[in-house]
TORKOL-4160 file (C-alpha; in steps of 0.2 Angstrom, whole numbers, padded with zeros to 4 digits, m for minus):
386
<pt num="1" X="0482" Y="0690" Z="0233"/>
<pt num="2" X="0492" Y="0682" Z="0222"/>
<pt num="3" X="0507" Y="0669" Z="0223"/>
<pt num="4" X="0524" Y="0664" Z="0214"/>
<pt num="5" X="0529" Y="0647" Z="0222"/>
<pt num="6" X="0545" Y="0640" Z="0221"/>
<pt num="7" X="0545" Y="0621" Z="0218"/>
<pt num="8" X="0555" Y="0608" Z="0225"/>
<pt num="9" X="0573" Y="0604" Z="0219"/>
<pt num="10" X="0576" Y="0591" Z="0207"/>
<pt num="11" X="0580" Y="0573" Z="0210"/>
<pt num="12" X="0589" Y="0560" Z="0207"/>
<pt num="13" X="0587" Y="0552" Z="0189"/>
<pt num="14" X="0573" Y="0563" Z="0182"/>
<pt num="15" X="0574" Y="0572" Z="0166"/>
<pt num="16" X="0569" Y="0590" Z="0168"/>
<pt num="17" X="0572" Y="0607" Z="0160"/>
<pt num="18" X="0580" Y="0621" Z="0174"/>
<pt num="19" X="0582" Y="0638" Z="0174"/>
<pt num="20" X="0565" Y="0645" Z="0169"/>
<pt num="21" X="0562" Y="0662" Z="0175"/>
<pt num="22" X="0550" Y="0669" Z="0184"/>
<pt num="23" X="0535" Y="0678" Z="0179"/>
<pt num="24" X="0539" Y="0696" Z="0173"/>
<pt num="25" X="0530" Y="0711" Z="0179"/>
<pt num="26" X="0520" Y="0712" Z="0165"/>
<pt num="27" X="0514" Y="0695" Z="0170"/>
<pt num="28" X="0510" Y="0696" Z="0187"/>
<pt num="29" X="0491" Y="0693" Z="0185"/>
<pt num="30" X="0479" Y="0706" Z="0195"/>
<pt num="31" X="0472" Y="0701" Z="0215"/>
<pt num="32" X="0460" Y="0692" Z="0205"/>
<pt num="33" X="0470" Y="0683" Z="0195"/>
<pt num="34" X="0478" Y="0668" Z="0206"/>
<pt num="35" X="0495" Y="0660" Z="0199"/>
<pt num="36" X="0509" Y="0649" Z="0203"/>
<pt num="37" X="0524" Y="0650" Z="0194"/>
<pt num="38" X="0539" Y="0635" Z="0194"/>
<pt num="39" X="0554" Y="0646" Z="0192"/>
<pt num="40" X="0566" Y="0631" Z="0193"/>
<pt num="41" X="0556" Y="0619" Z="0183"/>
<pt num="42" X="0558" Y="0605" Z="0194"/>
<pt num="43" X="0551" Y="0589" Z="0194"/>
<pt num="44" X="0550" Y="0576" Z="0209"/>
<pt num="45" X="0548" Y="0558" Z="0208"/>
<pt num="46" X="0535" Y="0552" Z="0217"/>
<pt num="47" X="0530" Y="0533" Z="0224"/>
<pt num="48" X="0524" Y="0517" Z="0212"/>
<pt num="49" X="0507" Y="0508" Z="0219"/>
<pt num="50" X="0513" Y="0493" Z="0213"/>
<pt num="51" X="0533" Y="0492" Z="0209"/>
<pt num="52" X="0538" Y="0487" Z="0191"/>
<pt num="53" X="0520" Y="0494" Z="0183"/>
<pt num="54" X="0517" Y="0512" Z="0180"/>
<pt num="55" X="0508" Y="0523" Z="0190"/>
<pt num="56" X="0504" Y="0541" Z="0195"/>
<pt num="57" X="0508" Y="0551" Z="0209"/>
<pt num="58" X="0501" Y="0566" Z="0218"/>
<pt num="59" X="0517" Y="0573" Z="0225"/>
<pt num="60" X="0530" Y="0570" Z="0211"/>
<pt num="61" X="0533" Y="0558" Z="0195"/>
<pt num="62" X="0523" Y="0544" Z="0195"/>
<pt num="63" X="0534" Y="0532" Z="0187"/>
<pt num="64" X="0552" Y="0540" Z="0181"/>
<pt num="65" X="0559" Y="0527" Z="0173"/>
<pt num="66" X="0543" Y="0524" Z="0161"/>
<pt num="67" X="0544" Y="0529" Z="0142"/>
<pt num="68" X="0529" Y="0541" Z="0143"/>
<pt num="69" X="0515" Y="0549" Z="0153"/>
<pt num="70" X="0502" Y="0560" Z="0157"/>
<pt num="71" X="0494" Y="0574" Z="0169"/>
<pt num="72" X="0477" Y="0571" Z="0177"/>
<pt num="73" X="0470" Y="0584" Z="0184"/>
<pt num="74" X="0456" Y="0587" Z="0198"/>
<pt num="75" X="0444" Y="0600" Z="0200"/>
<pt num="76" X="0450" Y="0605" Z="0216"/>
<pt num="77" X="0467" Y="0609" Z="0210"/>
<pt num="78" X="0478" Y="0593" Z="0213"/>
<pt num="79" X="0490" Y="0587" Z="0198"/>
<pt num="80" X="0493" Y="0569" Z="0196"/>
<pt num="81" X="0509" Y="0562" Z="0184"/>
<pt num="82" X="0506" Y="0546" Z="0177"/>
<pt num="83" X="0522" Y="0538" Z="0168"/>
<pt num="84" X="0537" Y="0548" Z="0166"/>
<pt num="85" X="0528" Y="0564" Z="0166"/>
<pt num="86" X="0534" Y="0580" Z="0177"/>
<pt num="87" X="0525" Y="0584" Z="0191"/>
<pt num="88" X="0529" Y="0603" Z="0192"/>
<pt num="89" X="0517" Y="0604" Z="0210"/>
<pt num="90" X="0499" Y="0607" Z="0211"/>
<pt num="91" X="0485" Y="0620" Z="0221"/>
<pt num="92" X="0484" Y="0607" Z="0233"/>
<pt num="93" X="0501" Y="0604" Z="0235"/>
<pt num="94" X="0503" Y="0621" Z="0239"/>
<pt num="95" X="0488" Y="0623" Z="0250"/>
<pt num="96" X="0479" Y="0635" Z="0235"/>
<pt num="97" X="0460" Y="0636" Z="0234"/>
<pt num="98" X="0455" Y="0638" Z="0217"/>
<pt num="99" X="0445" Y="0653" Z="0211"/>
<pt num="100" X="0431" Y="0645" Z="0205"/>
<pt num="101" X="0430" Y="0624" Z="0202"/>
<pt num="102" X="0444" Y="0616" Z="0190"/>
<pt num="103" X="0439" Y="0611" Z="0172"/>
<pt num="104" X="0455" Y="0607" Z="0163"/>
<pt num="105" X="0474" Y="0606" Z="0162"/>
<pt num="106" X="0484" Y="0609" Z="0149"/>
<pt num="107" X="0502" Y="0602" Z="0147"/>
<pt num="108" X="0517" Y="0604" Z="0136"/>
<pt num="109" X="0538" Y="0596" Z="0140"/>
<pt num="110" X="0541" Y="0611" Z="0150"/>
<pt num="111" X="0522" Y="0615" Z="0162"/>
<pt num="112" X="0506" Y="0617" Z="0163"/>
<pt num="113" X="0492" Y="0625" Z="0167"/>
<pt num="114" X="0477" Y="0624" Z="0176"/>
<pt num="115" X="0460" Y="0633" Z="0173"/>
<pt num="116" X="0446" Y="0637" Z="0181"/>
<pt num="117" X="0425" Y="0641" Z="0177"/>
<pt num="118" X="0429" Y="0657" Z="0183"/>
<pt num="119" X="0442" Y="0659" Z="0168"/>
<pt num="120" X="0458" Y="0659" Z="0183"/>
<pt num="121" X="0472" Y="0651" Z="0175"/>
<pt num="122" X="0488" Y="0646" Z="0187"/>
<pt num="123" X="0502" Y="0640" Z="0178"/>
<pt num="124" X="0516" Y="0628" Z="0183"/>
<pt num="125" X="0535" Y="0626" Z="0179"/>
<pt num="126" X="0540" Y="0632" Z="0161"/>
<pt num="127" X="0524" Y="0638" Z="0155"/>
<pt num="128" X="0521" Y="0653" Z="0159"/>
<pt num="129" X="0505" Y="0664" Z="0162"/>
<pt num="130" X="0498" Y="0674" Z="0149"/>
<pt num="131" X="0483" Y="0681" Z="0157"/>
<pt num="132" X="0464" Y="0676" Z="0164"/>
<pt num="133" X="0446" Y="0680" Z="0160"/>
<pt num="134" X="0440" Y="0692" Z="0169"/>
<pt num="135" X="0423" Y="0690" Z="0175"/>
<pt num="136" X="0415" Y="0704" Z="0167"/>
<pt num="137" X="0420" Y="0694" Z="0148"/>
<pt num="138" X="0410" Y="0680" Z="0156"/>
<pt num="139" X="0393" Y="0676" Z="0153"/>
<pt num="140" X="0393" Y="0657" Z="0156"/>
<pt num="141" X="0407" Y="0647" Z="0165"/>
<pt num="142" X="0424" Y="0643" Z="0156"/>
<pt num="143" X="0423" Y="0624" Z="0153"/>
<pt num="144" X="0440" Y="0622" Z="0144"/>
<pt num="145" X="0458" Y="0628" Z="0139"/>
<pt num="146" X="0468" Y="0622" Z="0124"/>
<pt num="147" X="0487" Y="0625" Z="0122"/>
<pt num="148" X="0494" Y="0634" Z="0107"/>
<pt num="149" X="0516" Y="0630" Z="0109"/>
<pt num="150" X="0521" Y="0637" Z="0092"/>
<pt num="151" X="0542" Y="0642" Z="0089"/>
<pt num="152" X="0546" Y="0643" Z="0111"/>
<pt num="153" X="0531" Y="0654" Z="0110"/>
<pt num="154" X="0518" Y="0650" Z="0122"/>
<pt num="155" X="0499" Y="0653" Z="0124"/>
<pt num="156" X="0480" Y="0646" Z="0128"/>
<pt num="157" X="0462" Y="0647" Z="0122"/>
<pt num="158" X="0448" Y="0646" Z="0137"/>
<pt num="159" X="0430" Y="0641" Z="0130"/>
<pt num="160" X="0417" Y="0644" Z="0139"/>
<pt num="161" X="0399" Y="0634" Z="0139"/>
<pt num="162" X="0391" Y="0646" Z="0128"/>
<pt num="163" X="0404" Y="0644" Z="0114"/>
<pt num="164" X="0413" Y="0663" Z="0118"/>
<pt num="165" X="0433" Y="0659" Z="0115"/>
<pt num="166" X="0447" Y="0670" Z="0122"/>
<pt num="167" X="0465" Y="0670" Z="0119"/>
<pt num="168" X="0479" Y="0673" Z="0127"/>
<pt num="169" X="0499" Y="0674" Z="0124"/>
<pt num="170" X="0504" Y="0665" Z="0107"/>
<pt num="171" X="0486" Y="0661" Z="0098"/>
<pt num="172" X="0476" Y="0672" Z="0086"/>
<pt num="173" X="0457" Y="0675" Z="0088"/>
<pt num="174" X="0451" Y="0665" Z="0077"/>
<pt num="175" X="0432" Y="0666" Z="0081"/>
<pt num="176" X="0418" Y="0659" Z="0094"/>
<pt num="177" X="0400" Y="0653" Z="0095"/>
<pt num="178" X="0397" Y="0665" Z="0106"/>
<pt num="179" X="0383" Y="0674" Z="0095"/>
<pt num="180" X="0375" Y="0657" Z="0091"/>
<pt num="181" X="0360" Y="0652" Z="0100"/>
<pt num="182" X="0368" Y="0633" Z="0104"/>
<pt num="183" X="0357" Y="0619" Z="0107"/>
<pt num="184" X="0366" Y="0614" Z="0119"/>
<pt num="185" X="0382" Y="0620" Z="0129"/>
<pt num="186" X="0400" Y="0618" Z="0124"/>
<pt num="187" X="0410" Y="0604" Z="0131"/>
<pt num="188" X="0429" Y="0605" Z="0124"/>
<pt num="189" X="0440" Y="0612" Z="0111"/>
<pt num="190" X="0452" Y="0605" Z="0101"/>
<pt num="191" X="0467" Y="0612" Z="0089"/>
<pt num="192" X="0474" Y="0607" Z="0074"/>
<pt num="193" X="0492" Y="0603" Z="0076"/>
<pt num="194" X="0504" Y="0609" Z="0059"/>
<pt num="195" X="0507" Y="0598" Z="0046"/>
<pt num="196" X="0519" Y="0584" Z="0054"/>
<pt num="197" X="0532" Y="0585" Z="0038"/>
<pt num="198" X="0536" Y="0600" Z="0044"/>
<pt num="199" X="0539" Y="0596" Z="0064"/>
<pt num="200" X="0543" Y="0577" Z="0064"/>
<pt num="201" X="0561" Y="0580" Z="0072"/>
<pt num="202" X="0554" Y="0593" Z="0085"/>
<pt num="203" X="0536" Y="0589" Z="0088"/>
<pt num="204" X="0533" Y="0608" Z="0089"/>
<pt num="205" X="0515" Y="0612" Z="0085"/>
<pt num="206" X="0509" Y="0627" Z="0076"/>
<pt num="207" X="0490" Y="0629" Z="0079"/>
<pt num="208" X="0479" Y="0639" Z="0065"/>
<pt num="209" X="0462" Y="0629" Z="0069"/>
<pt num="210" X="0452" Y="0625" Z="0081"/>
<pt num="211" X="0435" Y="0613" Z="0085"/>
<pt num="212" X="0424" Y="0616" Z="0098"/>
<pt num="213" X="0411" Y="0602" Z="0102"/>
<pt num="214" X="0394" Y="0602" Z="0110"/>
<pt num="215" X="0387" Y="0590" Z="0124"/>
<pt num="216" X="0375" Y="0584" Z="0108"/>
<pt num="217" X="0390" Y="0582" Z="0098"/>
<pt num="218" X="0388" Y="0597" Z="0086"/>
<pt num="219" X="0404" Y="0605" Z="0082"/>
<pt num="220" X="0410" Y="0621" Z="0076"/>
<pt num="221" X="0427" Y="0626" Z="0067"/>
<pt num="222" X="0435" Y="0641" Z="0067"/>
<pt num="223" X="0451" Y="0644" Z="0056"/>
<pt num="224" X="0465" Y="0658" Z="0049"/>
<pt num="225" X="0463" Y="0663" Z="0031"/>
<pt num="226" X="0471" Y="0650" Z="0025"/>
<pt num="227" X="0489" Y="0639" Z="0027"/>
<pt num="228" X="0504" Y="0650" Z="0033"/>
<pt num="229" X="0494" Y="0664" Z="0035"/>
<pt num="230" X="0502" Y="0676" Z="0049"/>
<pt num="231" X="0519" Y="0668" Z="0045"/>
<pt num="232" X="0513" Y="0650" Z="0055"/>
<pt num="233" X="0512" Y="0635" Z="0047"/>
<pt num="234" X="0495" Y="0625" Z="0051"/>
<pt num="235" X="0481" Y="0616" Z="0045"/>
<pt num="236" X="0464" Y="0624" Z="0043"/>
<pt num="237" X="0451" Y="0615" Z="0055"/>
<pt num="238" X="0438" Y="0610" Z="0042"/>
<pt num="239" X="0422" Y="0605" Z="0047"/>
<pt num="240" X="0421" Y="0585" Z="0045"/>
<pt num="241" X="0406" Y="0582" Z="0052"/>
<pt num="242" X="0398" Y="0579" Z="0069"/>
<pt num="243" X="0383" Y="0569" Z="0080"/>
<pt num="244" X="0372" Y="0586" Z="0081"/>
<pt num="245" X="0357" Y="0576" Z="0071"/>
<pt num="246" X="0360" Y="0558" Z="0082"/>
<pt num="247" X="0351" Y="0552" Z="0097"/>
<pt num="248" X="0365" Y="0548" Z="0110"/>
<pt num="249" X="0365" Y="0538" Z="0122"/>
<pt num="250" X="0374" Y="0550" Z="0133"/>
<pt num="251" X="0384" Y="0566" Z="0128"/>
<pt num="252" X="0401" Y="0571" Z="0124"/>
<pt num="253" X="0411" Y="0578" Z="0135"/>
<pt num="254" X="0427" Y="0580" Z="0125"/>
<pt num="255" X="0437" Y="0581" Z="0107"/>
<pt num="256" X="0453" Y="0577" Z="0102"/>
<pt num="257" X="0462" Y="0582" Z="0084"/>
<pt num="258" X="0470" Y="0570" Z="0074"/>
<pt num="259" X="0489" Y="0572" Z="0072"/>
<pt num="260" X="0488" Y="0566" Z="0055"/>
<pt num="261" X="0490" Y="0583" Z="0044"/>
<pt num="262" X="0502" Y="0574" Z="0031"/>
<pt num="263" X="0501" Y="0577" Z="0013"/>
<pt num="264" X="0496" Y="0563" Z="0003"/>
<pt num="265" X="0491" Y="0567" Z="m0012"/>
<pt num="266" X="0475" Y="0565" Z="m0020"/>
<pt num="267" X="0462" Y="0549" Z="m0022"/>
<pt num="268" X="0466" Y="0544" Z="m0004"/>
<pt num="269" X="0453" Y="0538" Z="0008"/>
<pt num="270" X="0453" Y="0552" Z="0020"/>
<pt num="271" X="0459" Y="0565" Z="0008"/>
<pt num="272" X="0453" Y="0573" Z="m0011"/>
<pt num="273" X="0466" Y="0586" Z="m0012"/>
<pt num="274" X="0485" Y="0590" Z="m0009"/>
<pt num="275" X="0485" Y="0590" Z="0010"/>
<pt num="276" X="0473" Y="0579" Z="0022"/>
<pt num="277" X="0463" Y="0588" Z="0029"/>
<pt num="278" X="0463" Y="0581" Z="0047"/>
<pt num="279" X="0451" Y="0573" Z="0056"/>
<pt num="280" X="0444" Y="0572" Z="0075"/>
<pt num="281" X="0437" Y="0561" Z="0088"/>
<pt num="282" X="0423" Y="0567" Z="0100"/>
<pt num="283" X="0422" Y="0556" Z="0117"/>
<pt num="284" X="0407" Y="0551" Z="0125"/>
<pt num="285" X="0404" Y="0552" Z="0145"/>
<pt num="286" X="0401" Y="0531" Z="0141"/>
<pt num="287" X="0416" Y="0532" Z="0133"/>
<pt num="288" X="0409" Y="0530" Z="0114"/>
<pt num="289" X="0420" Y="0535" Z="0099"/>
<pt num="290" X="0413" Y="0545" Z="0086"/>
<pt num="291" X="0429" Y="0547" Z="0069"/>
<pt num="292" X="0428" Y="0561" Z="0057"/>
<pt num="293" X="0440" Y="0563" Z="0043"/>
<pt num="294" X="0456" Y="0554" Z="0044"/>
<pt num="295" X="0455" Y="0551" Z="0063"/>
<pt num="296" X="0451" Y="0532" Z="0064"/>
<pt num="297" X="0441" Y="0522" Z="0074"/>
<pt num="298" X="0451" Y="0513" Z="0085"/>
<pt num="299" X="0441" Y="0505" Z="0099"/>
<pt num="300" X="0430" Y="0513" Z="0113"/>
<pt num="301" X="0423" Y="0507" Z="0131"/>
<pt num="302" X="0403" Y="0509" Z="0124"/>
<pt num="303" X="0403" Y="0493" Z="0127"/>
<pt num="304" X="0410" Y="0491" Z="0143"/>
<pt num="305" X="0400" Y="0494" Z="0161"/>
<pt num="306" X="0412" Y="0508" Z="0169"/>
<pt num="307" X="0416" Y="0511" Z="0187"/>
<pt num="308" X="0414" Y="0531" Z="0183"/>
<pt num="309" X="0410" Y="0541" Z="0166"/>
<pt num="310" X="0423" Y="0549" Z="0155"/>
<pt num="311" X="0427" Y="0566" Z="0157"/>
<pt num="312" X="0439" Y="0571" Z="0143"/>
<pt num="313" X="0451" Y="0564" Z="0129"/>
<pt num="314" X="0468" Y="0567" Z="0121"/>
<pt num="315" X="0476" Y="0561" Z="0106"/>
<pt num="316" X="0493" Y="0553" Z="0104"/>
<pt num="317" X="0506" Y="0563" Z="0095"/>
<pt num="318" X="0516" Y="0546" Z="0090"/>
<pt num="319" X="0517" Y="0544" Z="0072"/>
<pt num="320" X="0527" Y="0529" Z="0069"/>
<pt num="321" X="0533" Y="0523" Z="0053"/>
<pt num="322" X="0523" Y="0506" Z="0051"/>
<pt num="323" X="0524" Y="0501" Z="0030"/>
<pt num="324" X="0514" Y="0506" Z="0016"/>
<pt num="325" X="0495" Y="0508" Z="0015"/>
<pt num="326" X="0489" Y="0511" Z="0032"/>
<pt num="327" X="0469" Y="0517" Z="0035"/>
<pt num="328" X="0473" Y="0534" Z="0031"/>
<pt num="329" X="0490" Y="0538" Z="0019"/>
<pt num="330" X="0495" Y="0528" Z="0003"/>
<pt num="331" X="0511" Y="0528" Z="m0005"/>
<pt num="332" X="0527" Y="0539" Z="0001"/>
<pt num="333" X="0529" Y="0556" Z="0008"/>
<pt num="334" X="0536" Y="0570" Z="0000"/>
<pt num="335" X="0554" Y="0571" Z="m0002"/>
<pt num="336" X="0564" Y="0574" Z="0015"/>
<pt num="337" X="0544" Y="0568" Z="0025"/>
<pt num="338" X="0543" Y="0553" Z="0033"/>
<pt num="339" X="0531" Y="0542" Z="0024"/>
<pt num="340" X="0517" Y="0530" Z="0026"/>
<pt num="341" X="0513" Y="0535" Z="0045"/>
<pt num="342" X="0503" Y="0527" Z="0057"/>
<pt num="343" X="0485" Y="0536" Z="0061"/>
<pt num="344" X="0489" Y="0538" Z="0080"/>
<pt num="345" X="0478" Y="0535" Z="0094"/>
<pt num="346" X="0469" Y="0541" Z="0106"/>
<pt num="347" X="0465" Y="0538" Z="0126"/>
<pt num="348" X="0451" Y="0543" Z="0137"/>
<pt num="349" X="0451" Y="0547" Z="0158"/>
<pt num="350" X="0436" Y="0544" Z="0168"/>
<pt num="351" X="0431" Y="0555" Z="0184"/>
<pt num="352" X="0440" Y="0542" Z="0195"/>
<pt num="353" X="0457" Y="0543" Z="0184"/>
<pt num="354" X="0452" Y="0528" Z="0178"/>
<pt num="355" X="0464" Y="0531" Z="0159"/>
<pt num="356" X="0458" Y="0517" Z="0144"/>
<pt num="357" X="0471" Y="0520" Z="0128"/>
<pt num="358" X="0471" Y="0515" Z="0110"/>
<pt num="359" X="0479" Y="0513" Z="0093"/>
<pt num="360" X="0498" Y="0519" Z="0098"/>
<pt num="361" X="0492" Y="0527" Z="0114"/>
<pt num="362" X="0503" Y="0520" Z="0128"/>
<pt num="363" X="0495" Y="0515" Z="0146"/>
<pt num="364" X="0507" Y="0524" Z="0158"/>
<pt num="365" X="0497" Y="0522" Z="0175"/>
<pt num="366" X="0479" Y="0525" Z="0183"/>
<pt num="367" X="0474" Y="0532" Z="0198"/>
<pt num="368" X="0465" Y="0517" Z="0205"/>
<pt num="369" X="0477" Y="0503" Z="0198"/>
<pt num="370" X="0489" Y="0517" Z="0209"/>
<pt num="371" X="0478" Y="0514" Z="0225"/>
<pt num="372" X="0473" Y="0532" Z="0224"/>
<pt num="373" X="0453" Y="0533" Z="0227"/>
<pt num="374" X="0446" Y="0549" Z="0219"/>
<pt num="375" X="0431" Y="0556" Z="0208"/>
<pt num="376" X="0434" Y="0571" Z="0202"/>
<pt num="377" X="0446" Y="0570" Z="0188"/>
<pt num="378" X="0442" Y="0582" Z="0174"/>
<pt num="379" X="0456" Y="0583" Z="0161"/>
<pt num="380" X="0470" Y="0574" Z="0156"/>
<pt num="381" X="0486" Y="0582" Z="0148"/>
<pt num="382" X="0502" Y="0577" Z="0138"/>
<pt num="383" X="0519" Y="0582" Z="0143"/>
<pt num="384" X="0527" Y="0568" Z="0135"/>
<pt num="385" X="0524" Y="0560" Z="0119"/>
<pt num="386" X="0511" Y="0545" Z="0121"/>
């Protein structure tokens, strides 16, 4: 059976996009291929924990008037928005049992989705489905899924644990570790986003890279031939490094790109040719930071005694003008670019929804500061700028 749910109306004071239509027939997903579909794109506000700070909600925006926010995401099905981010309704809100247990979320302004280990993928408001894995491309469980939102074109990888990669909608095959005898399993994905002179004023991302990280911390990248190949612009995802030869003291369980894709020029820290070639952070489950390429260290909770492990990480998008000579990018940007750009930031989510942020990354709200008592968070997504 499958499902297309209509969301509640909008309220009072909340910034949402309407009209999005339903799922076409060429969408409707098989019996086995569970979906929810926002056709209004709604949003609803729900209740602050603690009035004047942020917080997150289960049943609608967590905080409306905050100036950002974010999507946590359970394994069961249930959607929490933290901050001023949509709540377009969940599984659990609508009394769905998932095919399979939940491993991630993936957000833009308009939706998001939901995955499973199965490789189900339910959908939500203005992001529409664009397929599943079906069990007979499976031969370990999906793990994660990674959002490609390129031109009003919409589309997702799911990765599975033994580093196969499938695409659907708007992304390219691009390749997989799927014929590599891994040391140990998968654990994330992460994309590169286009070059941000080229996207400032929209924020529209244009992926032509991926990374996908093991629980030792070895990481594989997978790219197109080369910038603006296929017509997209992008940012190869080179290989800068990983924790494969490292002793941990405990694994990664996620990795975020950098947003920083600049050019700036040559001679530069992070860079030896005419565009930077990104960079990356991979997040421990003790919530340890390991920087490659121009992804800076910003701070990490290695130090600090947690309540519950990490279970994923995204980076901020915010690339605020702050002078000249930051850690990453010297001197000005080219003509009509917005120069000398901070390096972002980064936060992290625990299995509790416990939500630590750093550098430019805004703290919008966390599940217990929001009296909400859970322990099976497992992804955190954007649907607002951080």
């Amino acid at each position: 059976m499958w499902y297309v749910v209509l969301l509640g109306a909008i309220s009072t004071g909340v910034l949402v996009l309407i009209g999005v239509p339903a799922a076409e027939a060429g969408q409707v997903p098989t019996n086995r291929s569970p979906h929810v579909v926002g056709t209004t794109g709604a949003a609803t506000n729900g209740m602050l924990a603690t009035p004047g700070q942020p917080g997150c909600s289960a049943t609608g925006v967590g905080s409306p008037t905050a100036s950002t926010g974010y999507v946590l995401a359970g394994a069961d099905g249930s959607v929490y928005s933290c901050g001023n981010a949509p709540w377009y309704g969940s599984l659990t809100s609508e009394h769905i049992r998932p095919e399979g247990t939940v491993v991630g979320i993936a957000a833009c302004g308009n939706g998001y989705w939901l995955a499973t280990s199965t490789g189900a993928v339910y959908s939500f408001g203005g992001d529409l489905y664009q397929g599943r894995a079906e069990p007979a491309q499976l031969r370990s469980p999906v793990v994660g899924i990674t959002a490609a939102i390129c031109q009003g074109w919409y589309g997702y990888w799911l990765v599975t644990a033994d580093g196969a990669v499938l695409d659907f909608g708007a992304t390219n095959p691009l390749g997989s570790a799927g014929n590599i005898q891994l040391n140990k399993a998968l654990v994330g994905m992460a994309a590169t986003p286009e070059p941000l002179v080229e996207c400032f004023a929209t924020r529209l991302y244009c992926y032509q890279g991926y990374w996908l990280a093991a629980a030792d911390g070895g990481v594989f990248n997978y790219s197109d031939p080369g910038p603006g190949a296929q017509g997209y612009n992008g940012s190869p995802a080179y290989f800068l490094g990983s924790t494969g030869c490292l002793k941990l003291n405990q694994p990664i369980v996620g990795i975020a790109a950098s947003p920083d894709t600049t050019y700036v020029g040559t001679g530069t820290a992070c860079n030896s040719g005419p565009e930077s070639p990104g960079g990356y952070w991979m997040v421990a489950s003790d919530g340890g930071i390991f920087a490659f390429g121009n992804a800076p260290f910003l701070g990490s909770t290695g130090c600090i005694r947690l309540n519950r492990p990490i279970v994923g990480m995204v980076d901020s998008p915010d690339m605020t003008t702050v002078g000249t000579n930051t850690a990453c990018i010297s001197g000005a940007g080219p003509a009509g670019g917005p120069a000398n750009l901070l390096p972002g930031g980064y936060m992290m989510v625990a299995s509790d929804g416990g939500v630590f942020t750093f550098g430019n990354a805004t703290f919008a709200g966390s599940l217990p500061g929001s009296g909400i008592a859970v322990d099976d968070i497992v992804g955190v997504g954007l649907s607002s700028p951080l």
